[in-house]
Structure formats: structure tokens, C-alpha cells
N, C-alpha and C positions, 0 to 999 in steps of 0.2 A: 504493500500500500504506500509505502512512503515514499517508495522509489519510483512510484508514478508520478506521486507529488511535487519528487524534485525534480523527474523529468519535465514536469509540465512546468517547472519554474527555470530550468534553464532553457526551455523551450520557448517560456515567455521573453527570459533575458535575449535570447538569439531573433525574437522577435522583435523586440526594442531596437537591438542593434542592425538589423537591418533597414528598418522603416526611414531614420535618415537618407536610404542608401536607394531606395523605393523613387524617390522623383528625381535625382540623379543618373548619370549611367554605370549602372550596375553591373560589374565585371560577370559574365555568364560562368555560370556556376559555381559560386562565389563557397569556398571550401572555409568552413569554420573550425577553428583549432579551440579545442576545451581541456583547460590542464585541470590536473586532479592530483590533486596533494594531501596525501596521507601517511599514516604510522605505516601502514602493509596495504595490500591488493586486499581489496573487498573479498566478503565471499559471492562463487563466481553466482548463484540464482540473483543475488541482488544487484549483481553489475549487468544479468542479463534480462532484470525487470527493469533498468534503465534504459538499458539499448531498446527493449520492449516498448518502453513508452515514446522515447525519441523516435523513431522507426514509426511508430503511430502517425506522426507529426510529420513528416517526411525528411526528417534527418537519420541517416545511414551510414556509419563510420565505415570510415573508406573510401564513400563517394561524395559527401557533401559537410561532412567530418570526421575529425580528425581528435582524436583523443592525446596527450603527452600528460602520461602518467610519472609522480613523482611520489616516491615514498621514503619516509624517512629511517624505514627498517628499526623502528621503535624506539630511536634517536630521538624526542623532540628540540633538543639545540639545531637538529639540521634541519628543521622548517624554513626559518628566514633563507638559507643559502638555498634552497628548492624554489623555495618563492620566487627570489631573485630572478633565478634560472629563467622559472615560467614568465615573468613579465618581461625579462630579454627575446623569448621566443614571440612575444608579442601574440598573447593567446587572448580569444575573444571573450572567456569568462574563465573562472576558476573553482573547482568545485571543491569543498575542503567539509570530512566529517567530523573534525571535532576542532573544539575551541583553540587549542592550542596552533595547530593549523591556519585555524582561520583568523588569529591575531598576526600571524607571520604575513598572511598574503593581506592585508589588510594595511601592514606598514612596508609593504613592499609598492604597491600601487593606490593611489585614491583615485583611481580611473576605471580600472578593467572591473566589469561585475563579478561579485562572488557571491555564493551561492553554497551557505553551509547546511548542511541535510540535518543539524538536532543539536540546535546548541542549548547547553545547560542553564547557561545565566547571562544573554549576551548582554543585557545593559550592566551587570554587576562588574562585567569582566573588563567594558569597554568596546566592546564590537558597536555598539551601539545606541544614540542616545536614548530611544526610549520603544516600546515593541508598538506604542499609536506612531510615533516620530520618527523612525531609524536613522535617516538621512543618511548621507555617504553613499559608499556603491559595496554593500553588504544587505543580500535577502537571504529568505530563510527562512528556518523551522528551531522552535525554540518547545524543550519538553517542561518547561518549569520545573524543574526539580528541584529545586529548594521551595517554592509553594507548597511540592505538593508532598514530601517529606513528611512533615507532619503530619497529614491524611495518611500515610501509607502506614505509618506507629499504630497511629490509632486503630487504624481497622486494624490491624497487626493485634494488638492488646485483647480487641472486641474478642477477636476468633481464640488468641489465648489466654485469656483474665488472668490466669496466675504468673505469667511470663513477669520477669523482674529485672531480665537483664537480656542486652540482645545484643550483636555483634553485627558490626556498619564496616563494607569491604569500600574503601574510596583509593582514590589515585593522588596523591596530594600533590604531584607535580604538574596538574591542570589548574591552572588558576580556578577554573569553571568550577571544580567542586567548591572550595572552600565556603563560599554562601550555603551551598549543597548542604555541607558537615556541618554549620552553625546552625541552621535551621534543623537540621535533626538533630543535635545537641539540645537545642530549646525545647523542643517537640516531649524528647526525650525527659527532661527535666521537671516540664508540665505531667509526661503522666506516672510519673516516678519511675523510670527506667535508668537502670543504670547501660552506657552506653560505651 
């Protein structure tokens, strides 16, 4: 489901950028390059529910795009120098699944759109100023998880009333959680869990 979502959003992004290009003359067949910068290679169903949904729209890698994939091999320091890369290849949007990513290609260009598939906290992290206002050239899908933390204790607690103490798996080297883990902290707090 989501990856139709962000098809249709980078779909819509490849739609913006051409529409400039629409009363002009328009080079025939005009090949769109979409870099993708990540920790690793997707797994491959959800890179082929993307293609799935682009291919809907009539964009086809190979013939009217063109993908330059970059992964940081679970590096985050090597985001920025990947970034880099891709706005030297001069790619027409950028597609980045997690926060850390998408701070990298975000101070790498204020021009090319980027388009991150689930950000955790992007006004907290600075992706963006507000999820009514974004502004910049950053869209996207935001899961709230630091709202929604706290609902997930509580039904947590509901379904085990005697639970007293519960264990939180986080990554503390994403900016993104931190709000994530203070809000379940609090959460935690409120219904007397130790955490």
C-alpha cells in the first residue's frame, strides 16, 4: 500500500517537473533519472510495488526512467557523500526511506524534490517546518510515532493489566526516534511502567 502511495507521489513530483516543460519544447522522450538513497536495497516485493505503481502511470525504468541507487551499507555518516553524488548526477527527485537519509539529501540540495516514504518526526527532526506548512522541496509520508507511542502502551497495558514493565527496541542514532523515546518515556510514566 505505501509503495503505491509513494509511487503516486513521485509520480506526482515527475508531474510537476515536467508541466514547466509542457509549453516549451520538450526534448522527445524526455528520460527521468530518480536517485534512491538508503541504508540497503529494499526488499525486492516492495521495490516491485513501486515499479508497479510507476509502470501504472507510464513510467518504465529503462525506457523513460532511470533509477541511481545509493546505499549507505548501514553506514549513516555516508548519507551526505551519497547525496552529494546524486545531486552531481543531477537527478530529477530523490527518494530516501528514513530520516537520516532524508536530512542528508535535504542539505545537499534545496532544489531537487525529495520524497521520503515514513518519516518518524519530520518537523521535530527539521525536515520540515510544519506537516499543514512543509515548505522547501521535501514530501512525504510521516507515521507519527511519537503521537502515537503513547496509544500503543496503553492498548498495550489494556490487553495486559498486570504488565509492569516492558522493553522499547529504538535506534538512537536516528535523530527521528528521540521524540519517538521521550514520548514513550512519558507514556510510560503516566501508566506506571517501568521502561
Amino acid at each position: 500500500m505505501w509503495c503505491r502511495a509513494i509511487g503516486f507521489i513521485v509520480m506526482l513530483t515527475l508531474s510537476l517537473l515536467a508541466a514547466p516543460l509542457a509549453t516549451e519544447a520538450q526534448p522527445p522522450g524526455k528520460v527521468y533519472r530518480i536517485g534512491y538513497l538508503a541504508p540497503d536495497s529494499p526488499p525486492a516485493h516492495l521495490w516491485e510495488a513501486l515499479l508497479d505503481g510507476l509502470r501504472e502511470r507510464g513510467y518504465l525504468e529503462g525506457r523513460n526512467l532511470v533509477f541511481e541507487r545509493r546505499f549507505s551499507e548501514g553506514q549513516a555518516e555516508r548519507f551526505p557523500e551519497l547525496a552529494a553524488e546524486l545531486v552531481r548526477l543531477r537527478v530529477d527527485c530523490i527518494i530516501v526511506p528514513t530520516t537520516p537519509a532524508a536530512l542528508a539529501a535535504k542539505h545537499a540540495t534545496q532544489t531537487i524534490p525529495i520524497v521520503i516514504t515514513a518519516a518518524i518526526d519530520p518537523v521535530g527532526t527539521g525536515l520540515v517546518a510544519s506537516l499543514a506548512r512543509p515548505g522547501g522541496n521535501l514530501t512525504g509520508l510521516s507515521v507519527l510515532a511519537p503521537e502515537l507511542n503513547g496509544k500503543r502502551l496503553e492498548l498495550l497495558k489494556e490487553v495486559v493489566p498486570g504488565m509492569n514493565r516492558v522493553a522499547v527496541f529504538w535506534n538512537a542514532a536516528n535523530p527521528a526516534n528521540a521524540s519517538a523515546w521521550q514520548e514513550t518515556q512519558a507514556a510510560a510514566r503516566a501508566l506506571v511502567l517501568l521502561c
